[in-house]
C-alpha atoms as one frame of an Amber mdcrd trajectory, in Angstrom:
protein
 -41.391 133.332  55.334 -38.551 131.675  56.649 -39.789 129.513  59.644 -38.240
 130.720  63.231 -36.791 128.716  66.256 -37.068 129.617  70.020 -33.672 130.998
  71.187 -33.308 128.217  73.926 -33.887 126.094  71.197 -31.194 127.568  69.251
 -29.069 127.754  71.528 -29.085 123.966  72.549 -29.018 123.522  68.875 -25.695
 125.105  68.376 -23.963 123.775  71.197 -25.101 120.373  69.761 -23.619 121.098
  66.416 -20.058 122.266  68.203 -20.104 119.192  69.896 -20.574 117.100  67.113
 -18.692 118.476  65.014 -15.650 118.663  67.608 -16.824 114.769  68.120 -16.208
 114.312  64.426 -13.323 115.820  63.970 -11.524 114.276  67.148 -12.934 110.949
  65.688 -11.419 111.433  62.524  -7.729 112.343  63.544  -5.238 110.274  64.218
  -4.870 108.820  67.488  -2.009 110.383  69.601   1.127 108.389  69.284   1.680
 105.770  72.343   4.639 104.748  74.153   7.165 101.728  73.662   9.415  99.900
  75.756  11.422  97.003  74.266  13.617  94.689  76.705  15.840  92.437  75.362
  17.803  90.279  77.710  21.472  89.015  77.241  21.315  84.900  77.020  18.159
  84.175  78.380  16.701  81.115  77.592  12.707  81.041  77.380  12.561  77.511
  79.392  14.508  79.265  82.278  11.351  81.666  83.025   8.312  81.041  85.292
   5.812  82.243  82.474   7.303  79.324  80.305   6.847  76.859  82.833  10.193
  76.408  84.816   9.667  75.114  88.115  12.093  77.442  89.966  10.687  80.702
  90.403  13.212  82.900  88.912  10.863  85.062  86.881   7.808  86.065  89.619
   8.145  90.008  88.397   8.140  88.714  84.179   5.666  86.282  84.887   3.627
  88.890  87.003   3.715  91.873  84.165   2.957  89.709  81.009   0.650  87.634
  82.690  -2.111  88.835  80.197   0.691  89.383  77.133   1.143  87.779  73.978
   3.022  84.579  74.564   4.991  83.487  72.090   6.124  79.662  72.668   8.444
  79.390  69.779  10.287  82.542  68.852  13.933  82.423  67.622  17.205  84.672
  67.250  18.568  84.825  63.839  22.080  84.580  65.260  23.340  83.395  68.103
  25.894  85.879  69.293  24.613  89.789  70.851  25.611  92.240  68.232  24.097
  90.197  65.068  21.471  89.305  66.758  20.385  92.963  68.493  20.948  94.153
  64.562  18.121  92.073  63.591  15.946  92.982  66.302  15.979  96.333  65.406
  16.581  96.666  61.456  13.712  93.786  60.796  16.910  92.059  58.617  18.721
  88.786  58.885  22.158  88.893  59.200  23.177  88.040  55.402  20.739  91.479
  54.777  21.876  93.605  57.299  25.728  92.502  56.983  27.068  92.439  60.743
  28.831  89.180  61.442  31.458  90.294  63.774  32.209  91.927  66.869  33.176
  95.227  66.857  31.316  95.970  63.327  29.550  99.040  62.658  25.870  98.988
  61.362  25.556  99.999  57.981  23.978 103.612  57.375  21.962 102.550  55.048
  20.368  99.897  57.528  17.413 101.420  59.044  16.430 100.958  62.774  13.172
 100.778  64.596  14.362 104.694  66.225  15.076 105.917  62.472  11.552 104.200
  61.092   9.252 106.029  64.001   7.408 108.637  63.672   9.483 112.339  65.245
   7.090 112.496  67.958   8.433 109.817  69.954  11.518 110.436  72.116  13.892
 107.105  71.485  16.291 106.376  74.118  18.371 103.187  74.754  20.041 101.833
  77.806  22.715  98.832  77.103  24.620  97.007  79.502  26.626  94.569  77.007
  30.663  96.058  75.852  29.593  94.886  72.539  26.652  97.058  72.163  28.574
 100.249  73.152  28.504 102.754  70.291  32.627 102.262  69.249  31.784  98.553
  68.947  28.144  98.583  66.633  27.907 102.855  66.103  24.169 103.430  66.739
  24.281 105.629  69.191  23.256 108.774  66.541  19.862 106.874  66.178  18.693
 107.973  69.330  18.616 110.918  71.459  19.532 109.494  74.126  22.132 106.436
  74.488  23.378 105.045  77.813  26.463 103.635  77.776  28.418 104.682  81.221
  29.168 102.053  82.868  32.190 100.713  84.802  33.256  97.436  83.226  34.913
  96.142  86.697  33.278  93.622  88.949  33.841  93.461  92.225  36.772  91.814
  92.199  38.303  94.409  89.907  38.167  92.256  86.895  37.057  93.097  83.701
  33.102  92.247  82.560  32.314  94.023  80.215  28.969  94.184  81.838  26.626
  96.907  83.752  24.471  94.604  86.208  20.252  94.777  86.234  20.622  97.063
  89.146  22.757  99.846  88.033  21.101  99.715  84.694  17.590 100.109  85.932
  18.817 103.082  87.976  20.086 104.841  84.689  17.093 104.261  83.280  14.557
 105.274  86.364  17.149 108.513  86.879  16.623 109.518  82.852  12.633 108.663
  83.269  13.182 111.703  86.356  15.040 113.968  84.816  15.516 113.883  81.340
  12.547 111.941  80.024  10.025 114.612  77.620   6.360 114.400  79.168   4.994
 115.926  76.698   6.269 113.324  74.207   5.409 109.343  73.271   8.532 107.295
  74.343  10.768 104.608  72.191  12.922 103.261  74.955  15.325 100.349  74.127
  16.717  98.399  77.040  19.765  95.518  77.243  20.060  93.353  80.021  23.256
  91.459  80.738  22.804  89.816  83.593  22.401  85.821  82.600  25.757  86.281
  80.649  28.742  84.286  81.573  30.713  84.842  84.021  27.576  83.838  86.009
  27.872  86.439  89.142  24.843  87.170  90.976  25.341  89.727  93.607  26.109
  88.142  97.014  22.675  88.472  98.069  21.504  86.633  95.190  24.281  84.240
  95.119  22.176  81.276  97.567  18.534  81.784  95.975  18.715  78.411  94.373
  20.369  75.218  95.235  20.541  71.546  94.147  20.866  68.236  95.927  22.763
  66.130  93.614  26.074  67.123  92.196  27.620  66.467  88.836  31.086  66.709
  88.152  32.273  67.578  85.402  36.159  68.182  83.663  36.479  71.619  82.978
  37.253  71.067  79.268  33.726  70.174  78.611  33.067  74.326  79.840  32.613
  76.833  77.062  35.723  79.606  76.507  36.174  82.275  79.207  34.585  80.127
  82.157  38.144  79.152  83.751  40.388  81.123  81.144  43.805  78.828  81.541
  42.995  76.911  84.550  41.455  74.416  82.112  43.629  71.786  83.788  41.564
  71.744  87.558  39.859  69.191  89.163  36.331  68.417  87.561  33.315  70.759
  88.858  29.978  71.025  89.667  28.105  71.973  86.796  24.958  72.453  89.301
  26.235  75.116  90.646  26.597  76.966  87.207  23.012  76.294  86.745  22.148
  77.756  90.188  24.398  80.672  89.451  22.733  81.091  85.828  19.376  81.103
  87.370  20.473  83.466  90.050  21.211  86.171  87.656  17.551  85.935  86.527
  16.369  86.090  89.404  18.252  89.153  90.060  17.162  90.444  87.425  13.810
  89.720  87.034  13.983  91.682  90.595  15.155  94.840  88.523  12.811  94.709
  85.875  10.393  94.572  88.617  11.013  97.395  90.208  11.498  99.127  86.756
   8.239  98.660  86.051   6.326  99.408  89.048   8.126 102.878  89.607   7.850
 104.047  85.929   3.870 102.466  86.662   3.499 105.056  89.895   4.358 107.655
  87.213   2.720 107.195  84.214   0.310 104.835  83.053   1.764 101.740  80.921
  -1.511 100.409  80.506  -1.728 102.341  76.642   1.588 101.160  75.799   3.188
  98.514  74.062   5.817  96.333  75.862   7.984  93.803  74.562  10.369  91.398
  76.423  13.156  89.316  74.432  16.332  88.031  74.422  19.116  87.877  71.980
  19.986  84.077  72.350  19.976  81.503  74.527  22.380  79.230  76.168  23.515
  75.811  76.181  23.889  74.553  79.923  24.347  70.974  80.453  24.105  69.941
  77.169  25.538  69.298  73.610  29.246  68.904  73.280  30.106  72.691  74.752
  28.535  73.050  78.169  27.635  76.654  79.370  27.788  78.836  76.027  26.810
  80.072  72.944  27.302  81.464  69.451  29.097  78.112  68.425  26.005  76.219
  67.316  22.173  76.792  66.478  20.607  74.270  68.856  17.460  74.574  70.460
  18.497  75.811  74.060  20.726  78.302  71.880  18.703  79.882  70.120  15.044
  79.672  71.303  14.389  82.350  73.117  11.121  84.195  75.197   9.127  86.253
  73.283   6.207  88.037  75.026   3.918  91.479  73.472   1.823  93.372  75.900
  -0.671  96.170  75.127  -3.560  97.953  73.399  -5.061  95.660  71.126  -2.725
  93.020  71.550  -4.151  89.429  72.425  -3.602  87.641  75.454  -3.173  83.920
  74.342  -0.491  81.647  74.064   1.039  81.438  70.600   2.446  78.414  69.346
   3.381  79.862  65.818   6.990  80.047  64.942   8.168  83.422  65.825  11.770
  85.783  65.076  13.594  88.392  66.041  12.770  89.950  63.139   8.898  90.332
  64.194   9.864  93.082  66.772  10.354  96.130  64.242   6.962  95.112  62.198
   4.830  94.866  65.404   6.662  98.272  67.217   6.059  99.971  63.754   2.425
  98.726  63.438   1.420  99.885  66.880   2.987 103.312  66.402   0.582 103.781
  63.593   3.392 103.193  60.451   4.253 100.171  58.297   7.315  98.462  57.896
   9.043  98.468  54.771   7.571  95.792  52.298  10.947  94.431  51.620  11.315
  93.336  54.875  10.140  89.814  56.009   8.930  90.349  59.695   5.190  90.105
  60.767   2.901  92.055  63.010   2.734  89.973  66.295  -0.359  92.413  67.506
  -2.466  90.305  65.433  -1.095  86.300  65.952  -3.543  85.116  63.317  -1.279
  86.752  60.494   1.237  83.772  61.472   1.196  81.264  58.939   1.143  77.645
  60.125   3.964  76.511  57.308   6.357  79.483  58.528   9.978  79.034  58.286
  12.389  80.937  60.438  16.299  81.238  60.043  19.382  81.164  62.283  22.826
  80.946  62.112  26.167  81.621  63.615  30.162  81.231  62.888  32.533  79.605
  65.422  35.882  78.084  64.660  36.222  78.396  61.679  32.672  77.337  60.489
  29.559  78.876  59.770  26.445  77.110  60.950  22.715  77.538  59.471  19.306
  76.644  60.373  15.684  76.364  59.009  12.833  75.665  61.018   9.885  74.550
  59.342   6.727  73.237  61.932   8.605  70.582  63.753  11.312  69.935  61.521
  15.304  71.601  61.531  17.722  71.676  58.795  20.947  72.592  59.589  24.023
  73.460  56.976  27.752  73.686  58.220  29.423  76.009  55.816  33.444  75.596
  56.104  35.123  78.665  56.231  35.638  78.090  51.785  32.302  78.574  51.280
  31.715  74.760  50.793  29.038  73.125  52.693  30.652  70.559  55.356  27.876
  69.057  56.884  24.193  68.511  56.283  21.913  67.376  59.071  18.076  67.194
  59.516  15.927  66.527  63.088  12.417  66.103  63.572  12.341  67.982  67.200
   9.064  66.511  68.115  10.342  62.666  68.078  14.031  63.882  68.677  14.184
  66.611  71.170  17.648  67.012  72.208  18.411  66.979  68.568  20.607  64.081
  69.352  19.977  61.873  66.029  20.361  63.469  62.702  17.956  61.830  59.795
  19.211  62.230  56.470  18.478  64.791  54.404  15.979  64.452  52.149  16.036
  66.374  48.486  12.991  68.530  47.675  12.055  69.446  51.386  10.535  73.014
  51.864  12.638  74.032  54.115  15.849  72.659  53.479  15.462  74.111  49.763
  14.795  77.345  50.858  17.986  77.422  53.259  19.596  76.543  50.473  18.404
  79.047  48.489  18.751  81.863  51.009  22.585  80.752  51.537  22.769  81.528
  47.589  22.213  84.500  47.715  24.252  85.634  50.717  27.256  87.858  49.586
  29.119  86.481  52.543  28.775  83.101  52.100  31.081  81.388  55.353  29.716
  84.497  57.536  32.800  86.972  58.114  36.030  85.328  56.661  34.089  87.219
  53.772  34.394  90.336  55.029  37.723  90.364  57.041  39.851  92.874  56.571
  43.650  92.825  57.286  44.411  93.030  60.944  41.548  91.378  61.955  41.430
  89.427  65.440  41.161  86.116  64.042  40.070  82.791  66.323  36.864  81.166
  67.839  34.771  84.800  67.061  36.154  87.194  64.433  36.896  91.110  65.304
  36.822  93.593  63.130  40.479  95.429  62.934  39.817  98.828  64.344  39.540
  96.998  67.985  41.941  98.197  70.617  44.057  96.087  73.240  41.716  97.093
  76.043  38.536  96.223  73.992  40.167  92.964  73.543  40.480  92.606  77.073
  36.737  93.110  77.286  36.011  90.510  75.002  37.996  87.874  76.891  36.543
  88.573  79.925  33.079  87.921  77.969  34.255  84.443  76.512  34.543  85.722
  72.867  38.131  85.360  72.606  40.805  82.969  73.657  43.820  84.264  75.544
């Protein structure tokens, strides 16, 4: 005789064995895909922020969100011009892999980006305020569903910028997060800040946040292209004041990303997602032999840049590991619960452990007619000059711990890890000078190569960003 149980019994029985096996199965499933938000930041350098220690408090809103983020203390672009180095960020790829070395170059098809890697669920979107990143000038716009480019390229003065400011780009992306934005649906949201770019322009209620005591004059021919266009001939200036004015437009900024993030915080929780904050490259103030610029060498204050991962799971610590662009598209794939693909040389930042203490990390640029390339190995820096016939020009090596502003080159020294392995990776680049490889006829020649489809106007743009002469 079978034995019997009291119905109240059961009853609590079976609503036990529901619940565990809904408990079960809900364990068991995948978790629900999260949101992302990626910033990158046009020419920001990491020392420049409060959260890396700069006494001027030009980053309270940064320093305020990723106060409990991932720090990473030395991260580096691969390039040190936007378009390269944005290509890396989001294909995983250094330059020589992913092939963009100009301005005005289209991304390969075949290069994946983080938006084509993600799962469907997510909604991608991306918001760029740079005239290079507009989709005639690098042609990802199909990648996402959603790519904001509209912008007028006219400051206030009616000149050309070839910029959208902090504020009007935060308001296309708060408007979109109203109105367009999927509820229902994880977000991958992409977003390019301009701001620290030369011309240095903080709006005029931005324009006195920081001052300085002594000056330092300066002839104008020690300024990087675009700053004065022909009126190289003036009376020296005060490079303080381009410091102020550079640290203005973080501080303007920072302001947007601040309110950014506290309005899309009133409306959804960003506590389960995963933000990043970057920047593309760096820039050279008052130092080296080109003041106020970049893309014309690999130098520290060039191309270290912040680096800082905030979310589930992800340890807050700073990281003194080196660090790439290249780490964003592992560590967005990894938290959106796929893997990156195993050619590619990027690590997970969500776990810091994974970074090995003998890492080497690669940069490089072309300027004038030369190609420069960098390894960083621990504390030491090789650096090739590749002329613009493939031969290598110059050799140089630094220790950065005894020789900070990289100011006295030591020899270099055959059999060292990471000068070998520069040398191997130039080997087997296909364009071995950077783009006098891949020019095509009708090219813009000069400082910067453009590719041949650009128009008059675009030109235009790109003087008014320092890329070309007049």
């Amino acid at each position: 005789m079978a034995p019997t149980v009291a119905p109240g019994l059961a009853s609590g029985l079976a609503t036990c064995l529901v619940f565990c096996l809904c408990w079960g199965l809900s364990c068991s499933s995948e978790p629900p895909p999260r949101s992302i938000l990626l910033i990158t930041v046009d020419t920001l350098r990491a020392d420049h922020l409060g959260i890396y220690g700069y006494p001027r408090s030009t980053s309270p809103n940064i320093d305020r969100w990723f106060a409990d983020a991932a720090i990473f203390e030395r991260s580096y672009s691969t390039e040190a011009r936007t378009p390269q180095s944005v290509t890396s960020i989001l294909s995983g790829r250094l330059p020589q892999e992913h092939r963009v070395r100009k301005y005005w170059q289209l991304v390969p098809d075949e290069i994946r980006l983080i938006p084509d890697l993600l799962p469907e669920a997510h909604q991608k979107a991306a918001f760029v305020s740079n005239a290079v990143l507009v989709d005639k000038a690098i042609g990802i716009a199909d990648r996402f569903e959603h790519y904001d480019e509209d912008f007028d390229r006219s400051g206030p003065d009616g000149r050309n910028t070839g910029e959208r400011d902090a504020r009007a780009t935060t308001d296309a992306v708060l408007r979109w997060l109203r109105e367009e934005r999927d509820p229902d649906r994880p977000f991958f949201v992409w977003i390019h800040y301009m701001d620290p770019h030369i011309p240095y322009r903080p709006p005029e209620e931005w324009s006195a946040a920081f001052s300085h005591d002594e000056p330092a004059l300066v002839p104008r021919s020690r300024f990087s292209l675009g700053m004065f266009g022909k009126e190289v001939d003036g009376p020296p200036v005060d490079a303080r004041d381009f410091v102020d004015a550079y640290d203005a437009e973080i501080a303007f900024m920072d302001h947007e990303i601040g309110r950014l993030l506290d309005t899309w915080a009133e409306l959804e929780s960003l506590d389960d997602s995963l933000m990043l904050l970057t920047a593309d490259h760096g820039e050279a103030l008052m130092e080296y032999e080109m003041y106020f610029g970049h893309g014309y060498q690999v130098y520290e204050s060039i191309i270290h840049v912040p680096l800082l991962v905030r979310g589930p799971g992800v340890r807050s610590a700073r990281h003194p590991g080196l660090t790439s662009g290249i780490d964003v598209l592992p560590t967005v794939l990894a938290f959106a619960g796929g893997a990156s693909p195993e050619e590619l040389p990027g690590i997970d930042l969500s776990g810091p452990a994974a970074i090995p203490p003998e890492r080497i990390v690669y940069a490089e640029t072309t300027f004038a007619k030369n190609t420069w390339r960098t390894a960083i190995r621990a504390m030491d820096k090789w650096m090739l000059r590749i002329a613009r016939e493939g031969d290598i020009a110059e050799w140089r090596h630094y220790d950065l711990a005894a020789d900070v502003g990289e100011e006295a080159p030591r020899p270099w020294s055959a059999g060292a890890s990471g000068g070998d392995r520069l040398l191997e990776l130039l080997a087997k680049d296909p364009d071995r000078a950077g783009p006098a490889r891949i020019a095509a006829p009708g090219g813009v020649t000069g400082p910067n190569e453009i590719a041949p489809r650009v128009s008059e106007e675009e030109l235009e743009t790109l003087r008014a960003l320092g890329y070309v002469g007049d």
